[in-house]
N, CA and C of each residue as an Amber inpcrd file, in Angstrom:
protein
   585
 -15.4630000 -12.6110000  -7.7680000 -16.6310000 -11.7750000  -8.0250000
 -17.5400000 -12.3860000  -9.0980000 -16.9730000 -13.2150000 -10.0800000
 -17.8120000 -13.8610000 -10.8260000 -18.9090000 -14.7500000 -10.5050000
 -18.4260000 -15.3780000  -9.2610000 -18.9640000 -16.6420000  -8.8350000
 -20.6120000 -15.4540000  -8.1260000 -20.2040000 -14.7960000  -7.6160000
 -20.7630000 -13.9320000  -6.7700000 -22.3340000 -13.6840000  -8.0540000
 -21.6710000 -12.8950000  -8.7100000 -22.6490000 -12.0300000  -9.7040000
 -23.4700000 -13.7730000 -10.7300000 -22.7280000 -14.6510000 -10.9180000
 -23.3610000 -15.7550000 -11.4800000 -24.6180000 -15.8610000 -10.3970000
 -24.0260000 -16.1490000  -8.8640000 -25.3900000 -16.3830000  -7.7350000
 -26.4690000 -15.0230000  -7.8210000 -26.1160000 -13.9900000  -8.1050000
 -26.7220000 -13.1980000  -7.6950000 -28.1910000 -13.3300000  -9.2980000
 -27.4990000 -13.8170000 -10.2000000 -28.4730000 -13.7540000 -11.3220000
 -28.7130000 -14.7040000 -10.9930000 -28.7590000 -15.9060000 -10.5030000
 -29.8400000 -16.8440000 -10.4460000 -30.8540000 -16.9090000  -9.4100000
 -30.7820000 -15.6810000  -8.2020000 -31.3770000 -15.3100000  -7.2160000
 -32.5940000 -14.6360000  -7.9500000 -32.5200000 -13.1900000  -8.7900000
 -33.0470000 -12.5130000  -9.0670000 -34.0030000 -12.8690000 -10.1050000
 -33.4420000 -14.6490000 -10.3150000 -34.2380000 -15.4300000 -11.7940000
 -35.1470000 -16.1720000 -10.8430000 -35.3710000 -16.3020000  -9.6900000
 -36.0000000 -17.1790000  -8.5100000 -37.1990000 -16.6800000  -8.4200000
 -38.5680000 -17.4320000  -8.1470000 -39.7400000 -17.3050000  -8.1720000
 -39.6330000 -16.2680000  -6.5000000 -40.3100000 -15.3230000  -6.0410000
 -40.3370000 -14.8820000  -4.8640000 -40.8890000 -16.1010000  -3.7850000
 -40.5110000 -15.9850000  -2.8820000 -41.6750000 -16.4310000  -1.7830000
 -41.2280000 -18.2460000  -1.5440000 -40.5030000 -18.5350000  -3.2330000
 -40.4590000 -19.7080000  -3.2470000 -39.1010000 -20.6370000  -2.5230000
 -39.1080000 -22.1270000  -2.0270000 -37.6950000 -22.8150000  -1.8270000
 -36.3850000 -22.4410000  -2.3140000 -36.4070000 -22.9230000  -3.2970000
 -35.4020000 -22.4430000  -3.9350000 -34.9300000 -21.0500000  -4.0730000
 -35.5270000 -19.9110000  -3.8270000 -35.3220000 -18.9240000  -4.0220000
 -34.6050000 -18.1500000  -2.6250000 -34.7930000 -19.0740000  -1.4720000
 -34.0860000 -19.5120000  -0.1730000 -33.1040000 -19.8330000  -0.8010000
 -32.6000000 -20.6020000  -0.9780000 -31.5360000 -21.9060000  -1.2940000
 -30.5090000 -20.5930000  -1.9470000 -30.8940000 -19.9580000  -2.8510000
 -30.2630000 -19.2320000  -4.0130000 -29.8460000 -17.9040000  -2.9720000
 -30.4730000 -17.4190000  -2.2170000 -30.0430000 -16.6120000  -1.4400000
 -28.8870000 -16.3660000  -0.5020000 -29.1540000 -17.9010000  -0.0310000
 -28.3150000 -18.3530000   0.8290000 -26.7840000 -18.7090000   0.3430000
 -26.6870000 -19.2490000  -0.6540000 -25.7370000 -19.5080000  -1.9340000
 -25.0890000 -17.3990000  -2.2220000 -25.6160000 -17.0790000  -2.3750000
 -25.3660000 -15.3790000  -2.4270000 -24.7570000 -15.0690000  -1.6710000
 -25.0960000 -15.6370000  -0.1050000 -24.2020000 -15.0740000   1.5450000
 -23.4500000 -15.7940000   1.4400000 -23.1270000 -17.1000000   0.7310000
 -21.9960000 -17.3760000   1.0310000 -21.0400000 -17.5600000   0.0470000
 -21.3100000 -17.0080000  -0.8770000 -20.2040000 -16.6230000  -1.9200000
 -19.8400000 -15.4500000  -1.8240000 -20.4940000 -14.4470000  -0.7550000
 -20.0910000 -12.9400000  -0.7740000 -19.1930000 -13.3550000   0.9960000
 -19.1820000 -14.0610000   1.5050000 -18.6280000 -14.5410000   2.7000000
 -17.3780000 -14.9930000   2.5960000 -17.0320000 -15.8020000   1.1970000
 -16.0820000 -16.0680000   0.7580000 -15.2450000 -15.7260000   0.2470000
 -15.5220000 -14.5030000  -0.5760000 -15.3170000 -13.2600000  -1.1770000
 -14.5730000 -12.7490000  -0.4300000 -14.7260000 -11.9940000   0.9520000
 -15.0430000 -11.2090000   2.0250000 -13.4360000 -12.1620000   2.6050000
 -13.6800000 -13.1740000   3.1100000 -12.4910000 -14.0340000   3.8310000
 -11.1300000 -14.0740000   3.1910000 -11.5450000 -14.0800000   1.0740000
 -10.1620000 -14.2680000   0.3930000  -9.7340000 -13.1330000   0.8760000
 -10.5860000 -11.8090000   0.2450000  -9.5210000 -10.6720000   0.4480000
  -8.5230000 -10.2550000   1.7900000  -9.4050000 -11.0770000   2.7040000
  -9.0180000 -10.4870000   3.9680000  -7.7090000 -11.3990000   4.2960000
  -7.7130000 -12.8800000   3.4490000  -6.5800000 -13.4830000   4.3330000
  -5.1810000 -12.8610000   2.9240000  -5.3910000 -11.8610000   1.9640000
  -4.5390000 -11.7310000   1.1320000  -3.8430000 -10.3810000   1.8350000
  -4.6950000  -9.5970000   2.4280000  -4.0740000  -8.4380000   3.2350000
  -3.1670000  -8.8980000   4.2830000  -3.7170000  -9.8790000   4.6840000
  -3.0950000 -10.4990000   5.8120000  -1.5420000 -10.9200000   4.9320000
  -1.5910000 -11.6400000   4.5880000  -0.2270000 -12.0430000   3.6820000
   0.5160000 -10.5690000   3.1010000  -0.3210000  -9.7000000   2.9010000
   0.2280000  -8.3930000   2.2250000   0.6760000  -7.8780000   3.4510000
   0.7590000  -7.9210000   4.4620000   0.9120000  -6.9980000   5.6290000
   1.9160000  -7.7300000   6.1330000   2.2370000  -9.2220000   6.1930000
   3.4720000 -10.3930000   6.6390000   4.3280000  -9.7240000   5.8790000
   3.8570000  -9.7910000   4.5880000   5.2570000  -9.7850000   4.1570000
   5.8910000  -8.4510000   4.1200000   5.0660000  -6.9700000   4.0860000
   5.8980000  -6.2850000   4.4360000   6.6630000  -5.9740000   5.8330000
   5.6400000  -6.1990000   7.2500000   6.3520000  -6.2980000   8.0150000
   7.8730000  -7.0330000   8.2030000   7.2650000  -8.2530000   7.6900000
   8.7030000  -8.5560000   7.5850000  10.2330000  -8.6770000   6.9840000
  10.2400000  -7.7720000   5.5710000  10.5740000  -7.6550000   4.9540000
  11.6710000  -5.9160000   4.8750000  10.8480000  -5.1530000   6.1740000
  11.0650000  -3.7640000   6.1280000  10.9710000  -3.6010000   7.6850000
  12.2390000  -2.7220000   7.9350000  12.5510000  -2.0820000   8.9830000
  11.2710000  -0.8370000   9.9040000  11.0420000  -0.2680000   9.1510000
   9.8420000   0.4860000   9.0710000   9.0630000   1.0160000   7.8660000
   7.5610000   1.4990000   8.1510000   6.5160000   1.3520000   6.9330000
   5.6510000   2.5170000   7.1730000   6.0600000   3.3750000   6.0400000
   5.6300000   4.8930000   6.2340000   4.4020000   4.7190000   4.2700000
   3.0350000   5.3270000   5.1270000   1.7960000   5.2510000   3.9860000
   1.0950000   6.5320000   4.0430000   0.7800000   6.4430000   3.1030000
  -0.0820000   7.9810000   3.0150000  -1.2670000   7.7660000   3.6430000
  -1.4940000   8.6500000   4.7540000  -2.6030000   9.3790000   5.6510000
  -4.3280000   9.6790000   4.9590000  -4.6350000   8.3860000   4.4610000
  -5.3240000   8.7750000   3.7820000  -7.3810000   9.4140000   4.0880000
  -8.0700000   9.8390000   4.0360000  -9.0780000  10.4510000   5.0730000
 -10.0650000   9.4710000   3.6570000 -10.0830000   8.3400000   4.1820000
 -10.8620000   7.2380000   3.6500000 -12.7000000   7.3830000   3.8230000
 -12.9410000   7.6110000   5.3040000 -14.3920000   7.9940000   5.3520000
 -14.8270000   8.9150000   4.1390000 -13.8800000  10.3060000   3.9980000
 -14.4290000  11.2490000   3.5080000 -14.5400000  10.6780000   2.1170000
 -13.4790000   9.8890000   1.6690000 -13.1960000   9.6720000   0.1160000
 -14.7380000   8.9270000  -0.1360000 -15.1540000   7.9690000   0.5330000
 -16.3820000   7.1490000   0.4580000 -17.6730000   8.0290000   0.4890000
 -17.8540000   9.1440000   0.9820000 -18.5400000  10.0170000   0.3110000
 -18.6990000  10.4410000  -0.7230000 -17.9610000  10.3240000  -1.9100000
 -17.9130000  10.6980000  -2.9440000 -18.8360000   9.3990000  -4.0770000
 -19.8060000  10.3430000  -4.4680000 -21.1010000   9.2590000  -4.9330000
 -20.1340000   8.4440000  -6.2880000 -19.0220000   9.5170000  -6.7090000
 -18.9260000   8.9240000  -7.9930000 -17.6190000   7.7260000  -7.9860000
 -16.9150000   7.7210000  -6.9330000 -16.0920000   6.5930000  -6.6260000
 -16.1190000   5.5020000  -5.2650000 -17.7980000   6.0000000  -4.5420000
 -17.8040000   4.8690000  -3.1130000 -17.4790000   3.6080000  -3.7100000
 -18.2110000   3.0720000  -4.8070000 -18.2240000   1.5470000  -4.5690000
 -16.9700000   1.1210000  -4.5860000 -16.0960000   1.9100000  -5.9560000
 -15.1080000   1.1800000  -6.3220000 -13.9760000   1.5480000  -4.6040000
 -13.3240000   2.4480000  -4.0550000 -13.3960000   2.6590000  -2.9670000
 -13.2470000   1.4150000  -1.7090000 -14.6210000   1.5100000  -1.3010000
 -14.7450000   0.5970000  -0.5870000 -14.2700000  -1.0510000  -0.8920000
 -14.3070000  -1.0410000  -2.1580000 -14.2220000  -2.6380000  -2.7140000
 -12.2270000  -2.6900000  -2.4720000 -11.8830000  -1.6760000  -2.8210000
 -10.4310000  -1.4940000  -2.4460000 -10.1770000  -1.9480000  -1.1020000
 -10.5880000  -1.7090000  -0.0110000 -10.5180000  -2.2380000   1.0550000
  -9.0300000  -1.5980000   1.9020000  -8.9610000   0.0790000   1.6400000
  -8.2610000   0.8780000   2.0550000  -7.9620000   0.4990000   3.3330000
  -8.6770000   1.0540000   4.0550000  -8.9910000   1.3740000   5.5200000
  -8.3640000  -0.1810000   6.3150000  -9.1480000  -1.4090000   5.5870000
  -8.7870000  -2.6990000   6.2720000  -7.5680000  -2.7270000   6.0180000
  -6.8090000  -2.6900000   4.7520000  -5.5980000  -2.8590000   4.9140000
  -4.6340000  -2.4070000   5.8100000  -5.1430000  -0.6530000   5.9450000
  -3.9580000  -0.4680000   6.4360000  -4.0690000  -0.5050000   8.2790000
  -5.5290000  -1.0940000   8.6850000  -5.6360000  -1.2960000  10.1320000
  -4.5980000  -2.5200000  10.3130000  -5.2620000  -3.4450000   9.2760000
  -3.8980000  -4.6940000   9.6360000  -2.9890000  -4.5540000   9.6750000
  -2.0270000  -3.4500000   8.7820000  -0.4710000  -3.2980000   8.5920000
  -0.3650000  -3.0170000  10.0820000  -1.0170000  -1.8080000  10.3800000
  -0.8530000  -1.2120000  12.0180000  -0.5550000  -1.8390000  12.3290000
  -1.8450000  -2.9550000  13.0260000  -1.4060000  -3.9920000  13.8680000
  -0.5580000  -4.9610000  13.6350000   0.1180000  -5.0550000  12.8010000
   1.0850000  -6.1440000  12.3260000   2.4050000  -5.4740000  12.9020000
   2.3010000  -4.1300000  12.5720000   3.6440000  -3.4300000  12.6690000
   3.6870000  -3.5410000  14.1580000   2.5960000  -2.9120000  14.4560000
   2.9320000  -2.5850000  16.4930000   3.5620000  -4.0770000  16.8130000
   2.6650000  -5.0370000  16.7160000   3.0040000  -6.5780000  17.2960000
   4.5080000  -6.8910000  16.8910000   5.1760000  -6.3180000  15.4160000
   6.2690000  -6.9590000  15.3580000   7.4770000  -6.0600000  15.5000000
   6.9430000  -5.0410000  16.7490000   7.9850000  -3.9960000  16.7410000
   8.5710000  -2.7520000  15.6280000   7.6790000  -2.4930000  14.4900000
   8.2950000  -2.3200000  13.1350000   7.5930000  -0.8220000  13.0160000
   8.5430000  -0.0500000  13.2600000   7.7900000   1.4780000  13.3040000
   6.7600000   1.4450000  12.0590000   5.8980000   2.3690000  12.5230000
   4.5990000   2.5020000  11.5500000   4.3830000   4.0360000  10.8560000
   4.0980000   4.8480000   9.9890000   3.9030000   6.3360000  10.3480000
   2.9040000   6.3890000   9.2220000   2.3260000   7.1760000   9.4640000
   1.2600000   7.6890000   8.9210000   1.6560000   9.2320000   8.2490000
   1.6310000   9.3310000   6.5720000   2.1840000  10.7410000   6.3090000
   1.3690000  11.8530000   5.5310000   1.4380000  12.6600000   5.9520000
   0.3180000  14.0700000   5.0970000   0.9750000  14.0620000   3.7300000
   0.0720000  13.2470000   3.2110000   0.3920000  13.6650000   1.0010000
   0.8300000  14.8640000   0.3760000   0.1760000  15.6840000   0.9630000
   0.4370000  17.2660000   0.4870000   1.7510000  17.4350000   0.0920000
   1.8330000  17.9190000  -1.3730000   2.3970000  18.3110000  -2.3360000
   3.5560000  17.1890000  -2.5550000   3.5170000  16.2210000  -2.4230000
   4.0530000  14.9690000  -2.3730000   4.4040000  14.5100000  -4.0150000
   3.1590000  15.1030000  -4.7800000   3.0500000  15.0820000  -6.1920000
   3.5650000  16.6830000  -6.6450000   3.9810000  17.6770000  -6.2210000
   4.2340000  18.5150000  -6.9830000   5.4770000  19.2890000  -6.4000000
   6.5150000  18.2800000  -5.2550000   7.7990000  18.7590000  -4.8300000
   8.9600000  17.9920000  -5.6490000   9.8160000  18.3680000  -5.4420000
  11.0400000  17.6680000  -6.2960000  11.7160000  16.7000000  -5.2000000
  12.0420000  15.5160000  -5.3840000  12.5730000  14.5390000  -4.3960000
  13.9080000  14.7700000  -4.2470000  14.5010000  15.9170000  -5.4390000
  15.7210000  15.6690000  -4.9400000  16.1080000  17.1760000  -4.5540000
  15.6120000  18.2070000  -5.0690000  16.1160000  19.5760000  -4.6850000
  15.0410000  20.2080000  -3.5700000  13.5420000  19.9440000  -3.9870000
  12.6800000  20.0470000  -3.3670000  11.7010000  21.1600000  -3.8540000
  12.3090000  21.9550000  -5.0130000  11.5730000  22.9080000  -5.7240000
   9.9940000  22.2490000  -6.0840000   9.1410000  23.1200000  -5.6980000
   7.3560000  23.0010000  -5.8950000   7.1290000  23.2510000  -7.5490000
   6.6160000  22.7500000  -8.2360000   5.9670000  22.9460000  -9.4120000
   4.7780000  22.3110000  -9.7310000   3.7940000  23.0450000 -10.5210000
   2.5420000  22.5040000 -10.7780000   2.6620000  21.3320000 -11.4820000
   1.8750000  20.1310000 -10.9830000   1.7140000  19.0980000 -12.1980000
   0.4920000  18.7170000 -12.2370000  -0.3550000  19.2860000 -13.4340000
  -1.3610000  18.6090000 -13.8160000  -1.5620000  17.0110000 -13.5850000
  -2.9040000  16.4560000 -13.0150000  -3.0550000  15.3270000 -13.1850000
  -2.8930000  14.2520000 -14.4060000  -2.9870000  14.8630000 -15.6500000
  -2.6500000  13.5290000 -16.5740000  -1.0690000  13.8360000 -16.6740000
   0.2120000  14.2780000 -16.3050000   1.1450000  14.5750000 -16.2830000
   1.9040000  13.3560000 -15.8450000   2.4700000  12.3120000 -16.7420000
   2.6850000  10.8970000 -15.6940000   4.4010000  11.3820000 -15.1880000
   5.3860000  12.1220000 -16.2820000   6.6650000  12.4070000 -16.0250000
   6.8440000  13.4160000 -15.0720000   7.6700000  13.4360000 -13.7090000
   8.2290000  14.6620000 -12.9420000   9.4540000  15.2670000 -13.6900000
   9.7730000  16.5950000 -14.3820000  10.3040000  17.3890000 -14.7680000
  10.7070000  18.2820000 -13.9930000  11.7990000  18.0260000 -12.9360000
  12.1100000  19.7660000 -12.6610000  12.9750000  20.9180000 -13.1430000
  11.9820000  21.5920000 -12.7270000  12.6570000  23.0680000 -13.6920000
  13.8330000  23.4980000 -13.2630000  14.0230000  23.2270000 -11.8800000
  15.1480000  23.7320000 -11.0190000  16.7040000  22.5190000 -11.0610000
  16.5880000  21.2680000 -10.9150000  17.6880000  20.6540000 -11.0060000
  17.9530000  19.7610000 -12.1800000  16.3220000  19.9460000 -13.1320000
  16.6240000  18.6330000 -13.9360000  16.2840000  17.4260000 -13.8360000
  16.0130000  17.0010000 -12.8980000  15.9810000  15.6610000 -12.2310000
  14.4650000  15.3050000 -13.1950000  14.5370000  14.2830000 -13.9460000
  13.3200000  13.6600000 -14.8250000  12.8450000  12.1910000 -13.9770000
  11.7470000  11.7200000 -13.5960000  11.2540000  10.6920000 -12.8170000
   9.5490000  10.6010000 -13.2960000   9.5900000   9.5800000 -12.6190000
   8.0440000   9.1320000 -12.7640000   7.6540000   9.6950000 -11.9350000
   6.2830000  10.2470000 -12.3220000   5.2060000  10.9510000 -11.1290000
   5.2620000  10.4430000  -9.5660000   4.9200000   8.9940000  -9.8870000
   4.4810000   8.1860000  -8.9940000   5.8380000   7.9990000  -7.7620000
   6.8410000   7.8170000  -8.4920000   8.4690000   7.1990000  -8.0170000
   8.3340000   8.3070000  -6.9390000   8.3880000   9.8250000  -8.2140000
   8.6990000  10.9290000  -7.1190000   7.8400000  10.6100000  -5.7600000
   6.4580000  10.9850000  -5.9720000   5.7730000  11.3020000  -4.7500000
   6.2310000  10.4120000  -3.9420000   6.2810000   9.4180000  -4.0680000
   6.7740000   8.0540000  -3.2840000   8.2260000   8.6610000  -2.3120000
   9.1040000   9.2460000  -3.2670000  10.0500000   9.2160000  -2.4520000
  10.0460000  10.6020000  -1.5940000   9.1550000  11.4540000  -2.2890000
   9.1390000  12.5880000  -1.0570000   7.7170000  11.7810000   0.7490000
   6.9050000  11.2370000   0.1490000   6.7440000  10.4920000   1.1880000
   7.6010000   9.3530000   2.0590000   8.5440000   8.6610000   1.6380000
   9.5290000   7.9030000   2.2570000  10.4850000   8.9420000   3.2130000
  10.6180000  10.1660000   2.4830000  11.3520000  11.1950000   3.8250000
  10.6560000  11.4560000   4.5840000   9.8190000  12.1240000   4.4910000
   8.4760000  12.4160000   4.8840000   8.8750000  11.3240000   6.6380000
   8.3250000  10.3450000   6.1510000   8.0760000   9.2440000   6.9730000
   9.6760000   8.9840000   7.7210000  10.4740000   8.9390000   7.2740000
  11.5320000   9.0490000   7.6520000  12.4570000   9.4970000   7.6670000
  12.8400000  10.9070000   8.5170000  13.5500000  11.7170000   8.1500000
  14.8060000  11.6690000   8.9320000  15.6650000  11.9900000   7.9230000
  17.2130000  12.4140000   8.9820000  17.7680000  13.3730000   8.8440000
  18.5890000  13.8420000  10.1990000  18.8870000  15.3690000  10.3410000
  19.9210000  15.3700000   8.6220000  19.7320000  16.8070000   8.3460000
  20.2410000  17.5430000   7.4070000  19.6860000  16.9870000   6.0020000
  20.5000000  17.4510000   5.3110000  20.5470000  17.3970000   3.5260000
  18.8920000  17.5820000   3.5220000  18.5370000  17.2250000   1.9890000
  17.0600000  17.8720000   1.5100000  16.3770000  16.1960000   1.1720000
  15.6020000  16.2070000   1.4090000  14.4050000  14.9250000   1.2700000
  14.4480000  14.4580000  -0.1500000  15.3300000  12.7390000  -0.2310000
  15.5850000  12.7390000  -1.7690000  16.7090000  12.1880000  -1.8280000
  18.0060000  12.7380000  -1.2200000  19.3140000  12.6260000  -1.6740000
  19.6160000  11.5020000  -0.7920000  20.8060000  10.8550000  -1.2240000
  21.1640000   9.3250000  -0.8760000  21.4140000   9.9190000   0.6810000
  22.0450000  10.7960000   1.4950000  22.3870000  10.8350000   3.0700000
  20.7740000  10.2550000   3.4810000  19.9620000  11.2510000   2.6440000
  18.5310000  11.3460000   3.6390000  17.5160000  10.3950000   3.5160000
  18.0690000   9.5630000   2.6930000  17.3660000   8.1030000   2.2530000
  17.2550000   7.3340000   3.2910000  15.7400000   6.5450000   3.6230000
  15.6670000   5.9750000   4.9180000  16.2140000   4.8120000   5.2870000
  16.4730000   4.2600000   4.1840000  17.3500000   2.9000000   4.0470000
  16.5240000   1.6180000   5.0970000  14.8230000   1.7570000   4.5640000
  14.0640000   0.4500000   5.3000000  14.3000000  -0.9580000   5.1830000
  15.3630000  -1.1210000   4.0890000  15.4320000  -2.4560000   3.8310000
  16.2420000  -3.0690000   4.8520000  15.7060000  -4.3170000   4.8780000
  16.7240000  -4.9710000   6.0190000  17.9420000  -5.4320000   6.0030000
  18.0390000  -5.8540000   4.7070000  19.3060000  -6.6080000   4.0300000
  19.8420000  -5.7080000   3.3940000  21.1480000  -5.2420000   2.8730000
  21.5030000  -5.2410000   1.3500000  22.3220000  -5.7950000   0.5180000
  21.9930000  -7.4340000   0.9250000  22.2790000  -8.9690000   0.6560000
  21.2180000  -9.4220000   0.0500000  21.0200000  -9.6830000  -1.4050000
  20.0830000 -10.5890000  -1.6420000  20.4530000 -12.0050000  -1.3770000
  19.4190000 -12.5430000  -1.4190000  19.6650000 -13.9780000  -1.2240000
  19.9310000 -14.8270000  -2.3360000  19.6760000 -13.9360000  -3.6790000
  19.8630000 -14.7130000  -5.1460000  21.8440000 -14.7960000  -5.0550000
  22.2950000 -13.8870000  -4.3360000  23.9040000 -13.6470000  -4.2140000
  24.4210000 -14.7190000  -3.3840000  23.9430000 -15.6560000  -2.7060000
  24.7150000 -16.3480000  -1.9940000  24.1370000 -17.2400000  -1.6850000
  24.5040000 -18.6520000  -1.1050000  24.0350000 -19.5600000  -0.9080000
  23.4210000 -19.9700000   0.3700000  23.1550000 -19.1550000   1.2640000
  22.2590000 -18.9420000   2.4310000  21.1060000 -18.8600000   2.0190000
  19.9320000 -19.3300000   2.9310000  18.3380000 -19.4040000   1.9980000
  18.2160000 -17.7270000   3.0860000  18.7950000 -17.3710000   3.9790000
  17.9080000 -15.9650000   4.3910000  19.3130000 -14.8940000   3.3840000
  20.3350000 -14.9560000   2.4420000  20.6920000 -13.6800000   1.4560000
  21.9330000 -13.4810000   2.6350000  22.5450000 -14.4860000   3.4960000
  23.4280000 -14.1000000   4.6200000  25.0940000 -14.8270000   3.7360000
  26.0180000 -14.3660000   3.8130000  27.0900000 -14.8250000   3.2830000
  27.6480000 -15.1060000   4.6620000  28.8340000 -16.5290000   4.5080000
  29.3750000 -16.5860000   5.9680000  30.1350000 -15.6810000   5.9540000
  30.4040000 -15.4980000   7.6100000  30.7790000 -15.1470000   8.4350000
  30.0220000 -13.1060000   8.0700000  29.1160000 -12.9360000   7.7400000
  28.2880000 -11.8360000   8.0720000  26.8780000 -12.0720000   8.3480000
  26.3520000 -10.9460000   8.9260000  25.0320000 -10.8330000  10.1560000
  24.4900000 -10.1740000   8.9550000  23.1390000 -10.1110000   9.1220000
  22.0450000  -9.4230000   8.5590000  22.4290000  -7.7600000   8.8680000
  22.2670000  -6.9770000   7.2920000  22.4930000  -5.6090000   7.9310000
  21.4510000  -4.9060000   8.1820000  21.1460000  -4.8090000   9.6520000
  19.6640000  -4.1340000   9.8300000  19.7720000  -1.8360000   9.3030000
  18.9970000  -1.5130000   8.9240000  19.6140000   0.0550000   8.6890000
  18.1730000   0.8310000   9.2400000  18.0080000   0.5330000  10.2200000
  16.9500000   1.7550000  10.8250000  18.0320000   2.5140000  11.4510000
  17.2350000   3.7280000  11.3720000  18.1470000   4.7650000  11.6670000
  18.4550000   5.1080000  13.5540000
């Protein structure tokens, strides 16, 4: 973005009408072109590696058009590049077989991951406190893990507890443990755990 905003002030320092002021323009499209290509081949790499890395890939449902309406956060928003990302994951997922789900946020931030009791949490509130089991977590951890049930659920117990855990990882072999470059010890297979 630097390179970008450097072209863009030497555009706006350009005589109108004049050569150079072509030249400088053109220099503008293609530093915003370039711009435009990094991010896109980093999603791309962001989307490899989770596909391949995870059994299935459950994200919050997010209503992106509407959010970009909002005068006081479009730019930053859009510059996030929501929407692209998660079209690529899609298509990454469909192509590599790798379930995909899409999940409704709602109250995601104000359920308990492990009992499931609702309580209010103010937005600057970063700790989850519940009143009902105790259970102390990060805001963020929580919502996360009531969306991971969410997205992947299994019959019984409550959204949270180790039965109902979706268990997306593919391995639970690292590869720092053994001397296989894919985390495989002999004479065992990769443990796949979709449900």
């Amino acid at each position: 973005m630097a390179a970008i905003k450097r072209r863009q002030r030497a555009l706006s320092r350009a005589k109108k009408g004049s050569r150079s002021r072509a030249k400088k323009r053109l220099a503008v499209a293609k530093a915003w072109r370039r711009e435009i290509e990094r991010a896109r081949n980093a999603d791309y790499r962001l989307a490899h590696r989770l596909v391949t890395d995870h059994d299935g890939i459950g994200v919050e449902a997010l209503n992106v058009a509407g959010m970009l309406r909002s005068r006081r956060s479009s730019k930053t928003m859009s510059e996030r590049r929501w929407s692209t990302l998660d079209a690529i994951l899609e298509h990454k997922a469909a192509k590599a077989g790798v379930r995909y789900v899409g999940v409704n946020a709602a109250y995601t931030s104000t359920d308990c991951s492990q009992c499931g009791h609702r309580q209010p949490m103010p937005i600057d509130k970063r700790v989850y406190d519940c009143g009902r089991c105790g259970m102390v977590l990060c805001r963020d951890v929580n919502a996360a893990r009531n969306k991971c049930a969410r997205a992947f659920p299994r019959l019984g117990g409550r959204p949270g507890r180790e039965e109902t855990s979706p268990g997306v990882a593919r391995t639970t072999i690292s590869a720092k443990e053994t001397d296989h470059p894919h985390g495989v010890r002999r004479g065992q297979t990769l443990q796949n755990s979709t449900p």
